[in-house]
C-alpha positions in Angstrom: 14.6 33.9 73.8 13.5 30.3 74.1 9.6 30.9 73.2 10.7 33.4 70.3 13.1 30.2 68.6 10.4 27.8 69.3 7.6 30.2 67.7 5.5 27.9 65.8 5.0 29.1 61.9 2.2 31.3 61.0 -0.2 29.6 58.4 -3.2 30.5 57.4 -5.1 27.4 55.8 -8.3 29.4 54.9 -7.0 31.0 51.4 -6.4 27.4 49.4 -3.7 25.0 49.2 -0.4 25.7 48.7 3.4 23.9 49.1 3.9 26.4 52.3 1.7 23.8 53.7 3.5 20.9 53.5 6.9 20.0 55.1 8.9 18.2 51.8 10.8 15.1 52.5 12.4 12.9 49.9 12.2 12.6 46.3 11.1 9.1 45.3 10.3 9.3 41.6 11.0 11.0 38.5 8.8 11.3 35.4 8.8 13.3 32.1 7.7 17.0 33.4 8.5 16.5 37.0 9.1 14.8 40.0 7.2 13.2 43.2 8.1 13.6 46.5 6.7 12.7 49.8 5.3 15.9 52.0 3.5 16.1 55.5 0.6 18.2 55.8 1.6 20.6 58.1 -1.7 21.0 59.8 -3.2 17.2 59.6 0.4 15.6 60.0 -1.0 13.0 56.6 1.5 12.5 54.6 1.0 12.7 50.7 3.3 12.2 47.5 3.5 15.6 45.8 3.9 15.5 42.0 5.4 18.2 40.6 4.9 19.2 37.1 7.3 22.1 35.5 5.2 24.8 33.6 7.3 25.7 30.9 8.2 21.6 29.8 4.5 21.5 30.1 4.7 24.2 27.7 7.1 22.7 25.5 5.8 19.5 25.2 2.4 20.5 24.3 0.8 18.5 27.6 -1.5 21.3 28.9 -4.5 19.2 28.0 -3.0 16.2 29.5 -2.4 17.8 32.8 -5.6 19.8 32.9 -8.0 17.0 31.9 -5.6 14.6 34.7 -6.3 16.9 37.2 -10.1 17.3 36.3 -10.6 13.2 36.3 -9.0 12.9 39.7 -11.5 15.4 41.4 -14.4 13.3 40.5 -12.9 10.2 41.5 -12.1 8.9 45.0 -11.9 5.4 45.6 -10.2 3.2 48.3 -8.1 1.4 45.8 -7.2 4.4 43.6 -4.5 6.6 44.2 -6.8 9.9 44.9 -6.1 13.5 44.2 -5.8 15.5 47.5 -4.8 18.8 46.9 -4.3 20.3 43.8 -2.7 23.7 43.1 0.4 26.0 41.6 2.8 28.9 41.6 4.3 31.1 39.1 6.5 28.0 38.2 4.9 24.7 38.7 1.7 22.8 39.4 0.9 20.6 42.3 -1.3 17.3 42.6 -0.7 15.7 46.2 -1.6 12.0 45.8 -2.4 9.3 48.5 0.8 8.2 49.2 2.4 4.1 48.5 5.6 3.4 49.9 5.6 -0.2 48.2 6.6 0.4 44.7 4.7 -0.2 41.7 5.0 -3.7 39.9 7.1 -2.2 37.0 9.9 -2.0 40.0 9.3 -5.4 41.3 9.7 -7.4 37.6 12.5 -5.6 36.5 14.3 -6.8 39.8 12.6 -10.3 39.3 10.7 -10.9 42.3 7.9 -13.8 40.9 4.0 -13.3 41.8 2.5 -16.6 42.9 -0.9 -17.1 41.8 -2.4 -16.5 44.8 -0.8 -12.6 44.7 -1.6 -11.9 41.4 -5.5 -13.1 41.7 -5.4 -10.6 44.5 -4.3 -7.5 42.5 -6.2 -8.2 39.1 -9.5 -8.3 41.5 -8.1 -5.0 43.5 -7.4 -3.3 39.6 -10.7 -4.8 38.8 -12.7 -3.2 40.8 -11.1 0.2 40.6 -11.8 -0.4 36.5 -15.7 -1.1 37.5 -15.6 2.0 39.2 -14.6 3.8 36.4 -16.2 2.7 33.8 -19.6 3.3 36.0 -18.4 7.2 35.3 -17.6 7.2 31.5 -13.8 7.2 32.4 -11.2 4.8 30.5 -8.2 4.7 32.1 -6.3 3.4 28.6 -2.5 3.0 30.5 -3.1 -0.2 32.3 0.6 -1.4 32.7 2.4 -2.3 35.8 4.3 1.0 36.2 0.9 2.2 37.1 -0.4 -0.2 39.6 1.0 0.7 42.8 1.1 -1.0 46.0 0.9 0.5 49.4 2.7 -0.3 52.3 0.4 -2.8 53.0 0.7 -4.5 49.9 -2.7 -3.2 48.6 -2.9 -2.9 44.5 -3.9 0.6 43.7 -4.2 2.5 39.7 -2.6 5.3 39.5 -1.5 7.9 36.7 -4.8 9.4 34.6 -3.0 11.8 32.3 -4.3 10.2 29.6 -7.6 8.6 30.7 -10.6 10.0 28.7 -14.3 10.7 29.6 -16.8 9.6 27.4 -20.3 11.1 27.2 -23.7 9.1 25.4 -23.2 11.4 22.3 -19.7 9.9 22.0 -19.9 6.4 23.4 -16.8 5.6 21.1 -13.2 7.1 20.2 -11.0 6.5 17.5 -7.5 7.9 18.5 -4.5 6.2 19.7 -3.0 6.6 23.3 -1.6 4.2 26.2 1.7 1.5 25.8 1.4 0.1 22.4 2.2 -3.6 24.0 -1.0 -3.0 26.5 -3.2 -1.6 23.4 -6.4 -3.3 22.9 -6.7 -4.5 19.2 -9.6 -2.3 18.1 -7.4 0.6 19.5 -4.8 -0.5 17.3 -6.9 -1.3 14.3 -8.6 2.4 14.7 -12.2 0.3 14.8 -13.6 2.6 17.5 -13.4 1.7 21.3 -15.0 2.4 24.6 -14.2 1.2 28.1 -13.0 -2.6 27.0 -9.6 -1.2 25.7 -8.8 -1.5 29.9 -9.8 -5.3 30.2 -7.8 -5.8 28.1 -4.8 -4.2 29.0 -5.7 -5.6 32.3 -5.0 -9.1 30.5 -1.6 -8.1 29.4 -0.6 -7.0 32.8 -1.9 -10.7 34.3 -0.2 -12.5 32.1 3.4 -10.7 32.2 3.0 -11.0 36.4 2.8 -14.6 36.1 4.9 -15.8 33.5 7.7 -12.5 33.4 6.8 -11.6 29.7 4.1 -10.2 27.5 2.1 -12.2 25.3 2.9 -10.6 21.9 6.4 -9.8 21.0 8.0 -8.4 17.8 10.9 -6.5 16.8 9.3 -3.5 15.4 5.5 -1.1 16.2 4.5 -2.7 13.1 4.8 -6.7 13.5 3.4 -6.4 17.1 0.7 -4.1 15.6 -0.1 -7.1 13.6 0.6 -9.7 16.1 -2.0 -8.3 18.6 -4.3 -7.8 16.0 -4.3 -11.2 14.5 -2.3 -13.8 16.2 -3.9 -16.2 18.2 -3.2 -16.0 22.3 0.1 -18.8 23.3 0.9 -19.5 26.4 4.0 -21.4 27.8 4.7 -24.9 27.7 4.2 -26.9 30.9 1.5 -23.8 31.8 -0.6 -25.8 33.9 2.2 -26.6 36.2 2.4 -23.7 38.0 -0.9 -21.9 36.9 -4.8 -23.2 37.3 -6.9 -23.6 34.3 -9.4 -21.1 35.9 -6.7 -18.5 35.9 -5.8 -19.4 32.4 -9.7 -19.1 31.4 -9.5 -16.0 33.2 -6.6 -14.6 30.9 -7.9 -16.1 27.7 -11.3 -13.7 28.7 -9.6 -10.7 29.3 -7.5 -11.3 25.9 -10.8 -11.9 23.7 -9.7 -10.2 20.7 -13.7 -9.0 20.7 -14.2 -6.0 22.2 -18.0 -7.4 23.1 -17.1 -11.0 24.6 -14.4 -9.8 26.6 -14.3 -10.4 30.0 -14.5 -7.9 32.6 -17.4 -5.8 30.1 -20.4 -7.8 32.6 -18.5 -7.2 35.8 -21.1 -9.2 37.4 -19.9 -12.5 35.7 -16.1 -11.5 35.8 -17.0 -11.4 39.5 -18.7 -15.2 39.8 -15.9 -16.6 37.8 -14.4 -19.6 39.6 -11.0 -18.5 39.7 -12.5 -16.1 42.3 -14.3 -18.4 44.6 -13.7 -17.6 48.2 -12.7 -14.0 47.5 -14.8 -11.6 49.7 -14.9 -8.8 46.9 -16.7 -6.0 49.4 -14.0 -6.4 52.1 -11.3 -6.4 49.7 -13.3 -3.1 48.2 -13.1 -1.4 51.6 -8.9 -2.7 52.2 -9.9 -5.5 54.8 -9.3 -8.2 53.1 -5.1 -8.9 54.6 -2.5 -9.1 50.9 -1.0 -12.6 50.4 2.0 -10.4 50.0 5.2 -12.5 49.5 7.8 -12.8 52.1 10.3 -9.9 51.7 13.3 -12.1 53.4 15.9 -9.3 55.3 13.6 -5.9 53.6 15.6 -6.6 50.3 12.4 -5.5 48.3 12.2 -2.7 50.7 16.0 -1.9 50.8 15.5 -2.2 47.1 13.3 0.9 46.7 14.7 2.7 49.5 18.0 2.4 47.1 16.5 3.4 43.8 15.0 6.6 45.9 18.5 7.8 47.1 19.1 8.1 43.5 17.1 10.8 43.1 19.0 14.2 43.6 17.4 17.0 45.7 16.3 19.6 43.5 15.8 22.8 46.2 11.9 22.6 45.7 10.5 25.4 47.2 7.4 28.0 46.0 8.0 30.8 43.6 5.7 33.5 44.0 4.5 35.6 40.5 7.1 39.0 41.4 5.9 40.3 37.8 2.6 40.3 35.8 2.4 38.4 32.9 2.8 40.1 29.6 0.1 41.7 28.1 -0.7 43.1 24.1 -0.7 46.7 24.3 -3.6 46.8 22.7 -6.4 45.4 25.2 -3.8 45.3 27.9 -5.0 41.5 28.9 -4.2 39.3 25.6 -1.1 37.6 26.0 1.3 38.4 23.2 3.6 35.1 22.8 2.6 31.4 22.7 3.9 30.6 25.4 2.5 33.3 27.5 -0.6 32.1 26.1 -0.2 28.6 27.1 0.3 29.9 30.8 -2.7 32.0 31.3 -4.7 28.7 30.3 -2.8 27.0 32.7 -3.1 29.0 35.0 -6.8 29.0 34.1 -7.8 25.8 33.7 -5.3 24.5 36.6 -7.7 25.0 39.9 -7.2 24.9 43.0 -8.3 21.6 45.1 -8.8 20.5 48.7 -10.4 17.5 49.0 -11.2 18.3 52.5 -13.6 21.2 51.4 -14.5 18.6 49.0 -15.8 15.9 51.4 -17.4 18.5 53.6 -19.9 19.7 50.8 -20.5 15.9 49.8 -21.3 14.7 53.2 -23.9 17.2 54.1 -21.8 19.7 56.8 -23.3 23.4 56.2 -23.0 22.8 52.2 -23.9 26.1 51.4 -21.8 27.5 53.7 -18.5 25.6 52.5 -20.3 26.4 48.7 -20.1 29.8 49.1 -16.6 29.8 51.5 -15.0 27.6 48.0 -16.9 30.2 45.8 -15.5 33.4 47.7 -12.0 32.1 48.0 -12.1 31.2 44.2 -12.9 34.6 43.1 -10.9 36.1 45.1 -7.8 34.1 43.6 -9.2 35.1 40.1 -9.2 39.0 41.4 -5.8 38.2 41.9 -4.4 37.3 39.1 -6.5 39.9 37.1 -4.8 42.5 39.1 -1.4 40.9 38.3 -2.6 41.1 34.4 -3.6 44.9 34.7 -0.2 45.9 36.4 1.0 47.1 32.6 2.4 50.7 34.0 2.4 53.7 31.7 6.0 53.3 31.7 5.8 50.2 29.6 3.6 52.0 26.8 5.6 53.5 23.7 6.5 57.3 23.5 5.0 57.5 20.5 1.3 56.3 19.7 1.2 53.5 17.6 -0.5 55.5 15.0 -1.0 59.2 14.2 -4.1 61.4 13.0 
């Protein structure tokens, strides 16, 4: 009786990811479509945060494109100081992206409950968000939502970018975009002015974020889209009075660079320079690259920051999470038997679709030279084999379902 209750579970890892291999603990945050939670790989005993997106207010919002290019970005990224995808994959009802995991809030969190970043702290994360933006930029990829709710620290205190849902890739035929997307009060002025931008809009925002860590406020204010349109197109850069009393003129140089209302002098465009600036002398950029380089983290006196988030996660109410398996084939057009007939049925097949499957484990093996043909064609088979799948699933339109009568007559 014994060895039957303590039976360990029967999983086989071999077929792709799914949420039966994870054990799900708590929720700790809460966005538009869905929710994140921390989960324990049930194999490796890691522990990720799994963001869960619901298909149909997907659907409804119109964010397939969003999710599906997020996804995309994330699997040709992985960088220490970059919150990298892990798995990615979905059920009938929802898709899954588990995340490296950071248990120390995002900066968003720590402003609104007034903690103050010394200089020392915030020379430290603009270098860590830095690097992760030289890093992207190498690969076409502008991240365009550079605010504090998506710098996130580990438990170590380490600085890390997060949320790509609406980063963009951009190729040598298109070296430049025109549309709007991001915060408006992080927007880069040529975003705002529709002039055509590239990478710089990120510097920039970057710029924003430094400032508003230091001094507890943005740089341009107004009461309306419109007059801060205007202010961050045209007015000149202010900073408080008695500035230089609490921050170094190096820093304020640094600032005054990143908020060049040229897209082409802006700091942070020669990375090389942005990295010899003297507001960075004595900062080891490769050990800080690789997370050796120890957080001046500010003293968190009795865990109140900690007690803080633990607090703002009990808020969160369980939601029964759990995988739903498809128990019926999606609707088909009686006419090919595989078009779907509605919108929204529509919308799920390219979600479905477009939405693959990713282990980053299978991923590292092929990049670091173990048996890549091998793990090619083991990825390759297991892929088809899920696309088999669901064509089956799509086929499943029984007789039973047709009309009595044809839908025309001789």
């Amino acid at each position: 009786m014994g060895a039957l209750c303590c039976k360990q579970e029967d999983i086989d890892f071999s077929q792709g990811p799914e949420l039966g291999h994870f054990h799900l603990q708590k929720i700790i945050g809460k966005g538009v479509f869905g929710k994140v939670r921390i989960v324990q790989h049930k194999r490796t005993k890691k522990k990720y945060a799994l963001k869960y997106i619901d298909k149909s207010l997907c659907i409804k919002q119109r964010a397939i494109g969003n999710i599906v290019l997020e996804r995309n970005i994330l699997e040709r990224i992985d960088y220490p100081l970059i919150a990298n995808l892990r798995y990615a994959f979905q059920d009938d009802e929802t898709v899954f992206m588990a995340l490296d995991l950071m248990l120390g809030g995002d900066l968003r969190f720590q402003l609104d409950q007034q903690f103050t970043f010394h200089e020392l702290q915030v020379r430290h994360i603009v270098a860590s968000v830095a690097l992760s933006l030289d890093y992207l930029h190498t690969k076409r990829i502008a991240h365009r939502d550079i605010k504090p709710e998506n710098i996130l620290l580990d438990k170590k205190g380490y600085a890390h970018l997060s949320d790509f849902n609406i980063a963009i890739e951009f190729t040598p035929s298109q070296p430049f975009v025109w549309s709007m997307a991001g915060t408006m009060a992080y927007m880069a002025p040529e975003m705002l002015a529709r002039k055509g931008y590239s990478v710089a809009v990120d510097w920039w925002s970057l710029g924003i974020v430094t400032y508003e860590l230091l001094f507890g406020m943005r740089p341009f204010l107004a009461q309306s889209k419109e007059t801060l349109t205007q202010a961050i197109i045209h007015e000149p850069l202010v900073f408080p009075n008695h500035v230089y009393d609490s921050v170094s003129k190096e820093c304020i140089d640094v600032i005054s660079g990143l908020l060049d209302k040229s897209p082409f002098q802006r700091y942070g465009c020669s990375f090389q320079d942005f990295k010899s600036h003297p507001w960075f002398h004595g900062l080891d950029w490769d050990l800080l690259e690789h997370k050796q380089l120890t957080p001046p983290n500010r003293p968190d006196k009795n865990n109140k920051l900690r007690n803080l988030i633990k607090e703002q996660q009990q808020r969160y109410q369980e939601d029964g999470l759990k995988s739903h398996k498809r128990v019926s084939p999606v609707r088909t057009s009686l006419v090919d038997g595989f078009s779907p007939v509605t919108e929204e049925a529509r919308s799920r097949m390219q979600l479905e679709d477009q939405f693959a499957d990713f282990d980053f484990t299978q991923h590292q093996m092929i990049e670091g030279g173990q048996d890549p043909f091998r793990q090619f064609f083991e990825q390759r088979r297991n892929s088809l084999k899920r696309q088999y799948d669901r064509f089956k699933r799509r086929s499943q339109c029984s007789y039973q379902d047709l009309p009595i009568s044809p839908p025309y007559s001789d």
